[in-house]
C-alpha positions in Angstrom: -2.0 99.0 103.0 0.9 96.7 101.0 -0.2 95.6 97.8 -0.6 91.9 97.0 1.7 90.7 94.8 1.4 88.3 91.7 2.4 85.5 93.4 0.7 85.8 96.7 -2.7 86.4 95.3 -2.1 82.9 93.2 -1.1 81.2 96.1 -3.8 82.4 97.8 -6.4 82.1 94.9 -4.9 78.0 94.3 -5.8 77.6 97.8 -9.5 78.8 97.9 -10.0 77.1 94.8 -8.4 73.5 95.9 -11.3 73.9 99.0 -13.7 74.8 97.0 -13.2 71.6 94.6 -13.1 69.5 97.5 -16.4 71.5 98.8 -14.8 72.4 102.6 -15.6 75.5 104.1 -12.7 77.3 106.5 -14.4 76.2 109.5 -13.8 72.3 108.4 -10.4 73.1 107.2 -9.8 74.2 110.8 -10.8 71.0 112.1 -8.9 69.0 109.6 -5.5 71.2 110.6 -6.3 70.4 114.7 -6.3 66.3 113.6 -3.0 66.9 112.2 -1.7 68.9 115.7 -2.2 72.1 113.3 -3.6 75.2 115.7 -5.4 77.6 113.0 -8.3 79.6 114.1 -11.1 80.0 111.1 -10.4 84.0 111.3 -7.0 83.9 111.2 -7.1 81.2 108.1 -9.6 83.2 106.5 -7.4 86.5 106.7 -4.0 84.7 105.3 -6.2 83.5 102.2 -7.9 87.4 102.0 -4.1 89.1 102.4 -2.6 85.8 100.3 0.7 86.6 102.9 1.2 82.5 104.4 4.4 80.4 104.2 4.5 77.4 101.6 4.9 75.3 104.2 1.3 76.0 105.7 0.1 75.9 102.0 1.4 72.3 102.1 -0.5 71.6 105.4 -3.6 73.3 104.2 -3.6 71.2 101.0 -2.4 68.5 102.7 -5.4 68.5 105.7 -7.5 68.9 102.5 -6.7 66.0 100.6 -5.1 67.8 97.6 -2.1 65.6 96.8 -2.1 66.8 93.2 -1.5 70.5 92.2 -1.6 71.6 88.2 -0.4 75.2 88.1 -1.6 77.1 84.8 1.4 79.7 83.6 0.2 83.0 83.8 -1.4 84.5 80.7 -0.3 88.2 81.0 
């Protein structure tokens, strides 16, 4: 099994945490993606976020079907 790297797991972990703040669950992402002519299915979503392996440009539709138009990234504390 690969190994997530640094950055994937902080895509991944900004995501969850943007859909958290705006309190949608995977399922309502979903629908938000299909008003936009996205096709995502709720398993498939929820096992990009778990592996953190997506494309910055469905990070942008994901935040974007969201309502996250405002991103604050914290540097890494190592």
């Amino acid at each position: 099994m690969p190994v997530r790297n640094t950055y994937e797991e902080r895509a991944a972990n900004l995501l969850k945490a943007e859909l958290k703040r705006k309190g949608l669950t995977y399922a309502q992402l979903v629908d938000r993606l299909a008003e936009n002519g996205i096709v995502e299915y709720e398993r498939n979503l929820r096992n990009k976020l778990s592996r953190g392996k997506f494309t910055a440009a469905f990070m942008l539709q994901c935040l974007e079907a969201a309502g996250v138009f405002t991103l604050r990234l914290e540097p890494q504390l190592d």
